[in-house]
ROLO-251289 format. One record per residue (C-alpha): residue in one letter; chain; residue number from 0; x, y, z. Coordinates in steps of 0.001 Angstrom, whole numbers, padded with zeros to 6 digits. Each point is the difference from the previous one (the first is absolute). Example, Ala and Ser with C-alpha at 12.3 -4.5 7.8 and 13.67 -1.06 7.14 Angstrom:
<pts>
{residuo=A	cadena=A	num=0	px=012300	py=-004500	pz=007800} .
{residuo=S	cadena=A	num=1	px=001370	py=003440	pz=-000660} .
</pts>
This chain:
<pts>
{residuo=X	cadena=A	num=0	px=110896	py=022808	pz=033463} .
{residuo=X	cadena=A	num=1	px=-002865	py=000177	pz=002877} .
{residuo=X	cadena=A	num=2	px=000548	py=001747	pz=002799} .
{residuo=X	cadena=A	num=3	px=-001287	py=-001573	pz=003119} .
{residuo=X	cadena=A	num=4	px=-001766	py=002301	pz=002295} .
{residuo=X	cadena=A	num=5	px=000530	py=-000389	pz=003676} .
{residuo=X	cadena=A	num=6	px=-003727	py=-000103	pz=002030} .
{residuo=X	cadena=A	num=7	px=000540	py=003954	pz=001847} .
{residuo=X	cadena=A	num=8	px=000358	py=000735	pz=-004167} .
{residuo=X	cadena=A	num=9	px=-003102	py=-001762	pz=-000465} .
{residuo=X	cadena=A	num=10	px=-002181	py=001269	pz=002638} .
{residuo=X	cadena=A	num=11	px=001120	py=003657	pz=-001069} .
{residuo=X	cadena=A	num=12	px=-001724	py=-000602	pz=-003191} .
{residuo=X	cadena=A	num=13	px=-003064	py=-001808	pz=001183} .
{residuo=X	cadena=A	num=14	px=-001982	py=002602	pz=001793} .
{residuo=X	cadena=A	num=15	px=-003457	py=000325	pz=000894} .
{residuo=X	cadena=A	num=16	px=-001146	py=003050	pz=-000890} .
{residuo=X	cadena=A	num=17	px=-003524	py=002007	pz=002204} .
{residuo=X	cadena=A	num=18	px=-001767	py=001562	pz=-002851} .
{residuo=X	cadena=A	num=19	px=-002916	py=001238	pz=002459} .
{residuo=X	cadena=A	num=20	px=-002388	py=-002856	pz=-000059} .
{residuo=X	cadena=A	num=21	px=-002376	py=-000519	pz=003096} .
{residuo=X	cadena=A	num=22	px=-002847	py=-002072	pz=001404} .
{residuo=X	cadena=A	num=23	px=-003037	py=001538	pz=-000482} .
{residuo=X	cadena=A	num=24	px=-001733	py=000366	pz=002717} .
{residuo=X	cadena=A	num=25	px=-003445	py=000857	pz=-000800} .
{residuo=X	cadena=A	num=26	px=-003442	py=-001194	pz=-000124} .
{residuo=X	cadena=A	num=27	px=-000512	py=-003921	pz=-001436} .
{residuo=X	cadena=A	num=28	px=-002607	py=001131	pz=-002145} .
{residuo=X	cadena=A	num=29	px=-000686	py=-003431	pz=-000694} .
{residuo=X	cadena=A	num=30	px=-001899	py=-002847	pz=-002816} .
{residuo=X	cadena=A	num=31	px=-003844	py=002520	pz=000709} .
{residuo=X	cadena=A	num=32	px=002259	py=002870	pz=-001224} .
{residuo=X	cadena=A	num=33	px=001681	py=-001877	pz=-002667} .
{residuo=X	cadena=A	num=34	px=-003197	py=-001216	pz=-001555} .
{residuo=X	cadena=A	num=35	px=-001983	py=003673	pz=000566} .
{residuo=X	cadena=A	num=36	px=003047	py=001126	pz=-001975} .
{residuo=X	cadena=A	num=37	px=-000050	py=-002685	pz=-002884} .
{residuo=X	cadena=A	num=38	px=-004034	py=000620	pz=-000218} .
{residuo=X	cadena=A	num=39	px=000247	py=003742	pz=-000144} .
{residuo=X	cadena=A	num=40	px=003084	py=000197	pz=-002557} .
{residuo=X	cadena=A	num=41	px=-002248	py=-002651	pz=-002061} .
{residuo=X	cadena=A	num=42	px=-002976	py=002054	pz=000045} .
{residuo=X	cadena=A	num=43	px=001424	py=003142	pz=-000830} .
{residuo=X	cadena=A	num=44	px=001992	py=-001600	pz=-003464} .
{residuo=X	cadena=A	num=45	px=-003603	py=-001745	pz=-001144} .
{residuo=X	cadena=A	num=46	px=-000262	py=003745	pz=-000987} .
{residuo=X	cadena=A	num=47	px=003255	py=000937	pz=-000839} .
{residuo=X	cadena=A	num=48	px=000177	py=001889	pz=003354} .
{residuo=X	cadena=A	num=49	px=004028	py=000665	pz=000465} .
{residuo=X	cadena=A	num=50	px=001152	py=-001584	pz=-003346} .
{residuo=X	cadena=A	num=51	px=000503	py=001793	pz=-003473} .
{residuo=X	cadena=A	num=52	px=-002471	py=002205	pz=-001542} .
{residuo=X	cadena=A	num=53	px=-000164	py=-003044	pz=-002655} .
{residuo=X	cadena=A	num=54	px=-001159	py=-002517	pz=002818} .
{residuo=X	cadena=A	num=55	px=-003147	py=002647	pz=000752} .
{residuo=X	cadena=A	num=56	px=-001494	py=000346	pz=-003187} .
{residuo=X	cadena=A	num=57	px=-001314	py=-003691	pz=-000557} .
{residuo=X	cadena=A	num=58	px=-001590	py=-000433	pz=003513} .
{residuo=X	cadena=A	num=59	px=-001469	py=003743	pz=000089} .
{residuo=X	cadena=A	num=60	px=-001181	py=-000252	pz=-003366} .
{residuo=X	cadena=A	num=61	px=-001815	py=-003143	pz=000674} .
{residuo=X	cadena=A	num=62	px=-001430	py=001263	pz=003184} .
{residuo=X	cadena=A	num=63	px=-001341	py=003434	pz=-002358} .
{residuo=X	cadena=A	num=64	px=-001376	py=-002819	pz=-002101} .
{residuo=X	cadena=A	num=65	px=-002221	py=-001172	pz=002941} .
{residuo=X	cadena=A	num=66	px=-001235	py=002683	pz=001079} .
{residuo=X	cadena=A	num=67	px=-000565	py=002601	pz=-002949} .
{residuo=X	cadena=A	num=68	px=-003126	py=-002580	pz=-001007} .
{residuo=X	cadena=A	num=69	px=-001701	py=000371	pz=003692} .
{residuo=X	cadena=A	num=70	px=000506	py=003655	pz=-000134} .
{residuo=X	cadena=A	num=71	px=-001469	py=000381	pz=-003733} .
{residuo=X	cadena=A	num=72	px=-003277	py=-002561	pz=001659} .
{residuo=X	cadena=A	num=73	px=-000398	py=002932	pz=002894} .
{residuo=X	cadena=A	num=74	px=000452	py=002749	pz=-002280} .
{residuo=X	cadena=A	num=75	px=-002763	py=-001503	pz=-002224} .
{residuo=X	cadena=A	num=76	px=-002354	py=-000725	pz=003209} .
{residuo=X	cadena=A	num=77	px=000443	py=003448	pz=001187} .
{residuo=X	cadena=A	num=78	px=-001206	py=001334	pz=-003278} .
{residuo=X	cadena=A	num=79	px=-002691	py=-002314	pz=-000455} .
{residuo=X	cadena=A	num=80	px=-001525	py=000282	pz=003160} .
{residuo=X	cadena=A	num=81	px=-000155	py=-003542	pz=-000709} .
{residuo=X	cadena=A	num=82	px=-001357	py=-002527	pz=003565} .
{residuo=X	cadena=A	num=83	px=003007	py=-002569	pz=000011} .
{residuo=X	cadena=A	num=84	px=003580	py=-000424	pz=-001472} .
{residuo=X	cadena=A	num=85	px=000436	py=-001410	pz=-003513} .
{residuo=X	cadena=A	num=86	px=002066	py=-002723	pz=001501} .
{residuo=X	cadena=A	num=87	px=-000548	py=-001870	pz=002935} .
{residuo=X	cadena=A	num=88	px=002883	py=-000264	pz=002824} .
{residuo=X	cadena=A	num=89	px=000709	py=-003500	pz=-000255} .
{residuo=X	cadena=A	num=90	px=000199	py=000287	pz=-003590} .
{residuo=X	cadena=A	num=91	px=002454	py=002287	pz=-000798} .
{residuo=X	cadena=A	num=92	px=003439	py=-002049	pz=000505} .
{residuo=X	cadena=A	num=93	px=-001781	py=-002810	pz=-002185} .
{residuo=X	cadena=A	num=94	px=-000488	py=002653	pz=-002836} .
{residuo=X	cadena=A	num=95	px=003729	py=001346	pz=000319} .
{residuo=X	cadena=A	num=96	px=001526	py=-003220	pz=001011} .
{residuo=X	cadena=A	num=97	px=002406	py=000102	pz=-003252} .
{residuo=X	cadena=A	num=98	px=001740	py=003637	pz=001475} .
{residuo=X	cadena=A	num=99	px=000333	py=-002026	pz=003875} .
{residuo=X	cadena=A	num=100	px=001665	py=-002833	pz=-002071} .
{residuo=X	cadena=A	num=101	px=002613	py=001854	pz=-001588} .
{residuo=X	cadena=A	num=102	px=000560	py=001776	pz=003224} .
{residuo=X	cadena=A	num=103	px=000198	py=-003485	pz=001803} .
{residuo=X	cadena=A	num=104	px=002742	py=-000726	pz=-003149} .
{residuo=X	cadena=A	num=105	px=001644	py=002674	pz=000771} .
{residuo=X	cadena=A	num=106	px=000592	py=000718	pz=003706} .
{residuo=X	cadena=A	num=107	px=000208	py=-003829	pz=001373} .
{residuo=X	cadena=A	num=108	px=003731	py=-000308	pz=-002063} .
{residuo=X	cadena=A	num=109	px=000867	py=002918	pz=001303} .
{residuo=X	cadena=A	num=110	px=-000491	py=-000733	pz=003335} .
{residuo=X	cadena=A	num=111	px=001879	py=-003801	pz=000031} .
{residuo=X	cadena=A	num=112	px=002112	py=-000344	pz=-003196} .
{residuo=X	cadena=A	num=113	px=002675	py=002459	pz=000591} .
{residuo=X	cadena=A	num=114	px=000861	py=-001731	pz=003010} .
{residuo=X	cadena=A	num=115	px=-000236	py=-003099	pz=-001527} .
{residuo=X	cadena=A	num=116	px=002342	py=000782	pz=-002573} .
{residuo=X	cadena=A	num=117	px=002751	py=001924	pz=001953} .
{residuo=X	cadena=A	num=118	px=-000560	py=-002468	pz=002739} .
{residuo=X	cadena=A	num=119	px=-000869	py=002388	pz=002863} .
{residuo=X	cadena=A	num=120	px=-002354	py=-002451	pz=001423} .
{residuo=X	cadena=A	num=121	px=002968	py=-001614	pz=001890} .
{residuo=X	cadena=A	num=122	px=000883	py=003588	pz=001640} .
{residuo=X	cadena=A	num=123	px=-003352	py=000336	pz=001582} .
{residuo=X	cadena=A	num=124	px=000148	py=-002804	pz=001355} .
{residuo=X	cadena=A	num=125	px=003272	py=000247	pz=001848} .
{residuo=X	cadena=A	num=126	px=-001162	py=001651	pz=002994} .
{residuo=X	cadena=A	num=127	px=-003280	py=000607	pz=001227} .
{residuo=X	cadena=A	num=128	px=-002421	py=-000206	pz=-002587} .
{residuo=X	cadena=A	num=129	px=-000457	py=-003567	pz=-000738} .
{residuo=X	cadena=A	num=130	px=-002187	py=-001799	pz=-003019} .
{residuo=X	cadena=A	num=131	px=-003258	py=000405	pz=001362} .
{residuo=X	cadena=A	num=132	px=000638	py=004068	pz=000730} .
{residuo=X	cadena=A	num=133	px=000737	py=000721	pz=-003693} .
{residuo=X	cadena=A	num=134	px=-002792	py=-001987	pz=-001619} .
{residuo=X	cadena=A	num=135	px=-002708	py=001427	pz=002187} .
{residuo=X	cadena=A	num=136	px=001644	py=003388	pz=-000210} .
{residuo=X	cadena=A	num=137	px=000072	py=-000537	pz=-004317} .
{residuo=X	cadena=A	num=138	px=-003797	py=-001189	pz=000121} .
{residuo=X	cadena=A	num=139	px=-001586	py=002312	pz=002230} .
{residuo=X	cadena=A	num=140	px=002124	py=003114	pz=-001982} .
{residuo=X	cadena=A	num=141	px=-001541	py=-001476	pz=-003695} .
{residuo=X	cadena=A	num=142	px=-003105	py=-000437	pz=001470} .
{residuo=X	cadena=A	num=143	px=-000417	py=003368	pz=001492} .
{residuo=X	cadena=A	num=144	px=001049	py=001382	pz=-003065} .
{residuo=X	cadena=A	num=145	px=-002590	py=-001445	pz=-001965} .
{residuo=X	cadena=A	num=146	px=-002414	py=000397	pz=002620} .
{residuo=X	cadena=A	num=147	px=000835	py=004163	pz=-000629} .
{residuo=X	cadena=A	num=148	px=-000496	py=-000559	pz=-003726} .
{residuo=X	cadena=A	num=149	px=-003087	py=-001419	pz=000482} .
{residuo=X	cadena=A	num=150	px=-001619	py=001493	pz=002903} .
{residuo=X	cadena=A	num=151	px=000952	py=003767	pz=-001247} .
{residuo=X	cadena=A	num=152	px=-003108	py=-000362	pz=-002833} .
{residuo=X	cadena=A	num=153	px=-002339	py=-001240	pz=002229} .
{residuo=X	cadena=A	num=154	px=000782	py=002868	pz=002073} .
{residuo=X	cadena=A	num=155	px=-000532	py=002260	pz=-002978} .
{residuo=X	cadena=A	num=156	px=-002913	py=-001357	pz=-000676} .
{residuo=X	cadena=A	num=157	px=-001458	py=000259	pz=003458} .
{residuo=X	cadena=A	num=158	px=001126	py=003383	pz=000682} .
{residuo=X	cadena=A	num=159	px=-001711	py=000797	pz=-003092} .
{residuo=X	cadena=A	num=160	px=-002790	py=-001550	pz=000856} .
{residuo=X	cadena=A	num=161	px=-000792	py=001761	pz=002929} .
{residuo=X	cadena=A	num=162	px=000344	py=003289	pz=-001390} .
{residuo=X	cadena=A	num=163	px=-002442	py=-001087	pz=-002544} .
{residuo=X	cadena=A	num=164	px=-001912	py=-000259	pz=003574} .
{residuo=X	cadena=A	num=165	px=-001640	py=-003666	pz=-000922} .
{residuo=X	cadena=A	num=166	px=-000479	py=-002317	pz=002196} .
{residuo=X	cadena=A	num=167	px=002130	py=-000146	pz=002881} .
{residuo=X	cadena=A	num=168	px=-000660	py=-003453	pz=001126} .
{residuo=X	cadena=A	num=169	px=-000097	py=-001576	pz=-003027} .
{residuo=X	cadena=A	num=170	px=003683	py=001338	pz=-001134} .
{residuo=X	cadena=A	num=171	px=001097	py=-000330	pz=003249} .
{residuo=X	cadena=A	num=172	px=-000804	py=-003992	pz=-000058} .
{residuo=X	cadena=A	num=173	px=001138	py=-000457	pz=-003550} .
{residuo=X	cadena=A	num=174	px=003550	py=001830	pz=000271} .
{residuo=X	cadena=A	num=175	px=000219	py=-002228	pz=003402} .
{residuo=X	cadena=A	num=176	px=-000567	py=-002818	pz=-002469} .
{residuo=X	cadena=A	num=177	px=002208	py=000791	pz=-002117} .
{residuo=X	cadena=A	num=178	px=003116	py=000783	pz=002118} .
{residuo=X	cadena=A	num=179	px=-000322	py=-003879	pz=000902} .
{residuo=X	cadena=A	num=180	px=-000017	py=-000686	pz=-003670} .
{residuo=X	cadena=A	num=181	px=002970	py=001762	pz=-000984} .
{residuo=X	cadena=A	num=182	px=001390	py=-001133	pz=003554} .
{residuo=X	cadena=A	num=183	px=-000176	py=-003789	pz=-000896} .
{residuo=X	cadena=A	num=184	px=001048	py=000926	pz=-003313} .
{residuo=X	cadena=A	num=185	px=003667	py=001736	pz=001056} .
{residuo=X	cadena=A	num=186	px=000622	py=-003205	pz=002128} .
{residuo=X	cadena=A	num=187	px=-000780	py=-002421	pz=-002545} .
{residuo=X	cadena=A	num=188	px=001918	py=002056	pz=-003078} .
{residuo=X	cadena=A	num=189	px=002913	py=001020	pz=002055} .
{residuo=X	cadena=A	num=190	px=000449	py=-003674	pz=000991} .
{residuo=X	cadena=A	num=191	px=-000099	py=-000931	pz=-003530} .
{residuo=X	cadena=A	num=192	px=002372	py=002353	pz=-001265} .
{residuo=X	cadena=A	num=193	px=002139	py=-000503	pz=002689} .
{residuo=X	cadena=A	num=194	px=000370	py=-003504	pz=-000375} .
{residuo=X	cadena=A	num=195	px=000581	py=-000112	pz=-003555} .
{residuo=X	cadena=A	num=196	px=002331	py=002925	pz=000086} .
{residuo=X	cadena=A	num=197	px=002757	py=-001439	pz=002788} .
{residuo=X	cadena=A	num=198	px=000493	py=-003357	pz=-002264} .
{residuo=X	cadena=A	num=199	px=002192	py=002207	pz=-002620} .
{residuo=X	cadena=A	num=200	px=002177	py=002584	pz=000990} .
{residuo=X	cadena=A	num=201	px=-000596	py=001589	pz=-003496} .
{residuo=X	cadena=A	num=202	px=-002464	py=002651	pz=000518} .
{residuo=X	cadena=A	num=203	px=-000946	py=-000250	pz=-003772} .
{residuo=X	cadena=A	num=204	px=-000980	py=-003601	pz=000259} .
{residuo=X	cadena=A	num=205	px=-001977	py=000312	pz=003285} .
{residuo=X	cadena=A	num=206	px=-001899	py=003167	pz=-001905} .
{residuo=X	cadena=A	num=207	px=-001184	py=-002423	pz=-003043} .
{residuo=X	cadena=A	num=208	px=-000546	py=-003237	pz=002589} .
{residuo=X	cadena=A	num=209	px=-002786	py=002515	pz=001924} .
{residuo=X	cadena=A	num=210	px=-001229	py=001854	pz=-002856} .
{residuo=X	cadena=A	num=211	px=-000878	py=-003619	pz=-001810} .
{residuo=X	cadena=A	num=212	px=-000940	py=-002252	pz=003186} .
{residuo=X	cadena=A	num=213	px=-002794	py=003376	pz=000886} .
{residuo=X	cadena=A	num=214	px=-001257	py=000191	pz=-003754} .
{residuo=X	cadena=A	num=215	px=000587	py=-003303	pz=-001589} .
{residuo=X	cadena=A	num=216	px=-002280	py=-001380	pz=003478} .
{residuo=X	cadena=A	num=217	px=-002521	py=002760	pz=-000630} .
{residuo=X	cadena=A	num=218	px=-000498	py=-000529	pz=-003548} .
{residuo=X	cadena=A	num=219	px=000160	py=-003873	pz=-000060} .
{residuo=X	cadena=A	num=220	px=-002983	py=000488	pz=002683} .
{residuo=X	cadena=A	num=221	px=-002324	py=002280	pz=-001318} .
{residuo=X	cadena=A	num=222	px=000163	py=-001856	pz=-003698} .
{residuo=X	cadena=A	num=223	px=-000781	py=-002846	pz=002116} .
{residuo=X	cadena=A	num=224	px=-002972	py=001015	pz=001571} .
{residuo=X	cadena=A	num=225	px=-000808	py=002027	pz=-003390} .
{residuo=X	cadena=A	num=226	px=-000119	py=-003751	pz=-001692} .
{residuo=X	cadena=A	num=227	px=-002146	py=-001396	pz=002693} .
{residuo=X	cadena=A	num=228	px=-002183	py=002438	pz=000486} .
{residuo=X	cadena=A	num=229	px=-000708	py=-000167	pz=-003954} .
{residuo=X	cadena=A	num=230	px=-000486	py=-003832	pz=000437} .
{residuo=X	cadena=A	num=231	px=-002747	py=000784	pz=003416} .
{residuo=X	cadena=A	num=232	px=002110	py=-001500	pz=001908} .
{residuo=X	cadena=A	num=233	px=-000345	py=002501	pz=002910} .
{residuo=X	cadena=A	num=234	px=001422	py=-002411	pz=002666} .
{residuo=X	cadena=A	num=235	px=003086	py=000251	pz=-000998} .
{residuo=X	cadena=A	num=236	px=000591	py=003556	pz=-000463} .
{residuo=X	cadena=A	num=237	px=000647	py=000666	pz=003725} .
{residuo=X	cadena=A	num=238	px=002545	py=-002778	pz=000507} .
{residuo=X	cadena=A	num=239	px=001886	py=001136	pz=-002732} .
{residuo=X	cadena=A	num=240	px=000680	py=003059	pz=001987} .
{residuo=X	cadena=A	num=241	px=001945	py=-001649	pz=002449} .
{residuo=X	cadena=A	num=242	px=002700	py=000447	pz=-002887} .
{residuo=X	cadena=A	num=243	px=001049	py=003320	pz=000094} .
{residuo=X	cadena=A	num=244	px=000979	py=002522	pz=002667} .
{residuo=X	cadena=A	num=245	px=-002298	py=002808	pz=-001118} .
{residuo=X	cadena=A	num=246	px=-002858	py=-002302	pz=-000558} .
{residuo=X	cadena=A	num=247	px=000327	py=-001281	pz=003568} .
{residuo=X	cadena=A	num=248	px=-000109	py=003268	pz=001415} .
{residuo=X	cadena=A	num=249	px=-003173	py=000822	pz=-002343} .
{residuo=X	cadena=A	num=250	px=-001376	py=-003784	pz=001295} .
{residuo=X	cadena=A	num=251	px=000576	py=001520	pz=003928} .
{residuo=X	cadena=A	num=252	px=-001610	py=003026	pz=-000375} .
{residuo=X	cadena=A	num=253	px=-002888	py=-001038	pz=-002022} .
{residuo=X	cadena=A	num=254	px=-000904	py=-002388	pz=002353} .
{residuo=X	cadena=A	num=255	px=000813	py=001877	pz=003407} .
{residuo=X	cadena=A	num=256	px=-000042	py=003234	pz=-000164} .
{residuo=X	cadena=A	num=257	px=-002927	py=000655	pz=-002769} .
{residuo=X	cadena=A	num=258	px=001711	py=000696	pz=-003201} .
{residuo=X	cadena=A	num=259	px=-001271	py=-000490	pz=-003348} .
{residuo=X	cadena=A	num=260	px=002642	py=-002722	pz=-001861} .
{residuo=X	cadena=A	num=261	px=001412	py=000760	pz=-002910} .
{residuo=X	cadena=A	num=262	px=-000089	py=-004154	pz=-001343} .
{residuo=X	cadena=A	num=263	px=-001668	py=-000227	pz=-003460} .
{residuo=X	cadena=A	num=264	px=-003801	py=000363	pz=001104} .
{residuo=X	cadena=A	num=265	px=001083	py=001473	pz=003356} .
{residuo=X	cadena=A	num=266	px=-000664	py=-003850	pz=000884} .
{residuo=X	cadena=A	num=267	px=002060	py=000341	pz=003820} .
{residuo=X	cadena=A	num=268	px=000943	py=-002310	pz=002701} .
{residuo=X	cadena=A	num=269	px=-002673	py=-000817	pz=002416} .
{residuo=X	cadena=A	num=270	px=000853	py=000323	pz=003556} .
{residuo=X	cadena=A	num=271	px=000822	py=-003621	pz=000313} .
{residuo=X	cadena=A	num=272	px=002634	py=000671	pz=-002777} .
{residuo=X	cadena=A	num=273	px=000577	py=002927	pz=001139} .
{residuo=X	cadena=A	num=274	px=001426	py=-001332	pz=002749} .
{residuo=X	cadena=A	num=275	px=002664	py=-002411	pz=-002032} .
{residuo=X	cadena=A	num=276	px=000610	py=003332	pz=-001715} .
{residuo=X	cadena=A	num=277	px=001218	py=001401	pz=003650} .
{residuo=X	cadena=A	num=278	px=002049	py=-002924	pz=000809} .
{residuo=X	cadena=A	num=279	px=001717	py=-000059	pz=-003313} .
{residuo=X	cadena=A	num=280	px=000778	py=003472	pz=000561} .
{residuo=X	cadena=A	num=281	px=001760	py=-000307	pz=003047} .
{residuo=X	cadena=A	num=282	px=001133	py=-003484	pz=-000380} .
{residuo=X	cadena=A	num=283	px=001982	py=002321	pz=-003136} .
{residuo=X	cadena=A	num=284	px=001306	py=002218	pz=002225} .
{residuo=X	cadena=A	num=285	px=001008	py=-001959	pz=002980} .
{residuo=X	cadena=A	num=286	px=001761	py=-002561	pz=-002792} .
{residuo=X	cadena=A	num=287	px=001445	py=002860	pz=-001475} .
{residuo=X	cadena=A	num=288	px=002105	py=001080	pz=003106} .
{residuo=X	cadena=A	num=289	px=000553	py=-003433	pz=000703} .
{residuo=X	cadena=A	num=290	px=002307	py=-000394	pz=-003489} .
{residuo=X	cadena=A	num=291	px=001061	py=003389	pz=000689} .
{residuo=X	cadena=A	num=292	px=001169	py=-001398	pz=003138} .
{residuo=X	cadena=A	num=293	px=001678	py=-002669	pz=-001560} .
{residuo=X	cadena=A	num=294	px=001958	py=001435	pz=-002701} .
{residuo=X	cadena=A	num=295	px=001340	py=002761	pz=002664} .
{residuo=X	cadena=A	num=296	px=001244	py=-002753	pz=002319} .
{residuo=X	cadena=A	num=297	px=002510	py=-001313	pz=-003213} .
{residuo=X	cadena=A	num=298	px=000866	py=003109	pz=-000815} .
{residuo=X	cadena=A	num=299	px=001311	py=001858	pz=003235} .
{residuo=X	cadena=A	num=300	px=002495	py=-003397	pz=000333} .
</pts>
């Protein structure tokens, strides 16, 4: 039988205990803060920087990769005495593009998957970073990353150079050049991976979707141009390139800032199309944000 209990019973039970919480009174550090944070903490796991030792060897292995070649060119230069590198500024990302794929394969799920798949987006959005603040803070962290993994050759390379004591001017411009080039490049691949990697929260999936959209475009291209520059039909060669992100880049700089292209019969852009190179480019990489945009507005509801 149930034993009513009278309301003094109740309220001796029901008690509200102080177990030492208070306000906090500090600084707002506020959204700039938030965002710095997001972008730093990005940045630093691109590399493996404060995760496992497993998360560091892919990224620093890669970035060895990239560099080990532009320190073997110097080495040889030194020796030879020779008057200019074996490899021209602009040219080395094109000739290692494969290694900044697989890094672009990579990194990108790692940056936006895990949250995607323990659904941590909403979180970071509660209060006060808001859509906008993690995508920028995402793309500007992937595309400073890659802009380190590319930039540190030419570096090498220039460095090098110099103590190989040729021409100052001349490496000076062409290094110049080709921090641009690998500038526009860590945009436009960082978008790219990006993009495809926050439509699956599987980190797997994203790393096949990047590694074939980068090659499959690149090889469909250049087997393109291949066949029509076998056939003479040089017209075509340079629209072809409007394709594939690495052949873009290649169009850009071979039009603009004086590289030698790398299309069958180094048949480049002319300005003209170099200039539909340049707007494809960052038409990319402004549309790329934009869907980046998008998807992060569903997924913080």
């Amino acid at each position: 039988m149930a034993v009513e209990q009278t309301p003094a019973q109740a309220g001796e039970q029901s008690r509200i205990h102080n177990i030492g919480y208070r306000n906090y009174d500090g600084p707002r550090l506020g959204r700039a803060y938030a965002r710095r944070s997001l972008y730093s903490q990005s940045l630093r796991g691109s590399y493996g920087l404060g995760r496992s030792v497993k998360s560091k060897v892919l990224p620093m292995l890669i970035f060895v990769v990239m560099c080990v070649p532009a320190a073997i060119m110097v080495a040889v230069a030194v020796a030879t005495t020779a008057k200019d590198l074996p490899v021209d500024y602009t040219r080395y990302a094109i000739f290692l593009q494969a290694v900044i794929g697989l890094y672009v394969a990579s990194q990108a799920p790692q940056s936006v998957s895990r949250d995607l798949r323990f659904k941590t987006v909403p979180l970071y959005f509660s209060r006060p970073i808001e859509t906008a603040d993690y995508v920028r803070a995402k793309y500007a962290a992937l595309a400073s990353a890659m802009f380190i993994l590319t930039a540190a050759p030419l570096l090498v390379l220039y460095v090098g150079a110099l103590l190989a004591k040729l021409d100052f001017s001349h490496q000076t411009k062409g290094f110049a050049q080709g921090l641009v080039s690998v500038a526009l490049l860590s945009l436009l691949f960082a978008g790219i991976g990006l993009v495809i990697s926050a439509v699956t929260p599987r980190r797997g999936f994203g790393i096949a979707a990047v590694i074939a959209t980068l090659t499959i475009s690149y090889g469909a291209v250049s087997t393109v141009q291949a066949i029509a520059y076998n056939q003479e039909s040089t017209g075509a060669i340079a629209w072809l390139g409007l394709f594939s992100p690495i052949t873009l880049i290649d169009g850009v700089q071979t039009a603009f800032l004086g590289a030698s292209s790398s299309f069958p019969g180094e048949v480049g852009p002319s300005t003209s199309e170099g200039v539909v190179y340049l707007l494809v480019v960052l038409g990319l990489i402004v549309g790329c944000y934009g869907l980046l945009m998008r998807r992060y507005r569903k997924v913080g509801l």
